[in-house]
C-alpha positions as CSV (number, residue, x, y, z in Angstrom):
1,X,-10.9,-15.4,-18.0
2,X,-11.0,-15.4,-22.2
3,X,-13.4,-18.5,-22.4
4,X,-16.9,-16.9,-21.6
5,X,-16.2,-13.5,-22.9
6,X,-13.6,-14.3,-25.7
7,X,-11.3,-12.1,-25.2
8,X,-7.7,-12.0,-26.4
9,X,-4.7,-12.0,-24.4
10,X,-4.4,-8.3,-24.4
11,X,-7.4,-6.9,-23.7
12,X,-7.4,-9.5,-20.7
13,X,-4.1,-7.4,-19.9
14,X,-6.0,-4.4,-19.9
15,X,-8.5,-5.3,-17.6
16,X,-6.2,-6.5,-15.3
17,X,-4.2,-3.1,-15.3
18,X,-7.3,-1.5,-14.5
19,X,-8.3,-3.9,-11.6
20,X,-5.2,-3.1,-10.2
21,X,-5.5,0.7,-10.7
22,X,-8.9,0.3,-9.2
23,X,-7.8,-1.4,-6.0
24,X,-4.7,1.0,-5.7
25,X,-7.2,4.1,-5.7
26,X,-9.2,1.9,-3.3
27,X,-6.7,1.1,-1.0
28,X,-6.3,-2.0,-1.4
29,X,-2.9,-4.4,-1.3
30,X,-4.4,-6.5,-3.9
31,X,-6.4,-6.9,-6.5
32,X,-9.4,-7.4,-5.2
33,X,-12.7,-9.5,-6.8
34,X,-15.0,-6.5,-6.5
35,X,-11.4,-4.5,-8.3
36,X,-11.9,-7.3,-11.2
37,X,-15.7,-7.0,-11.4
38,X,-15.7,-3.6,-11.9
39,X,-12.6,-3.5,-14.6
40,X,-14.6,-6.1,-16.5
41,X,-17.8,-4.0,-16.8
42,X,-15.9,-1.2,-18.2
43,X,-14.7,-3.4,-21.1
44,X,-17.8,-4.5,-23.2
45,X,-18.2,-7.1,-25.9
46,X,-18.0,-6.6,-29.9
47,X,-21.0,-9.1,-29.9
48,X,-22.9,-6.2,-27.3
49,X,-22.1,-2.9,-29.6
50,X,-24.2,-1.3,-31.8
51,X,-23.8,-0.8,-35.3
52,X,-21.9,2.1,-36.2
53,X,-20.8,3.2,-32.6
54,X,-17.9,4.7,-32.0
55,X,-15.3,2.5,-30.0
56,X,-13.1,5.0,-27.5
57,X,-9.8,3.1,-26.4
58,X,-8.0,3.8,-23.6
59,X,-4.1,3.6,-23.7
60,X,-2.5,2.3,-20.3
């Protein structure tokens, strides 16, 4: 999951806590692909931010 994004090991952690957050408040068993998807778009890329903008972390 790091290569095309390049993410380290814990933010890949992070998005997986979500996915599974997302697919418990779905209803779901597992963690489901559209769970992932989802978790993924909320994390976004240093490459993709602006200069200057404020990064807000979230602590799980």
């Amino acid at each position: 999951m790091s290569h095309p994004w390049l993410w380290s090991n814990r933010v890949q952690v992070k998005i997986l806590r979500l996915a599974r957050s997302i697919a418990d408040l779905n209803g779901e068993e597992h963690v489901t692909v559209e769970a992932l998807w989802e978790a993924m778009t909320y994390q976004r890329s240093p490459l993709t931010r602006k200069e200057g903008e404020r990064v807000v972390s979230f602590r799980m």
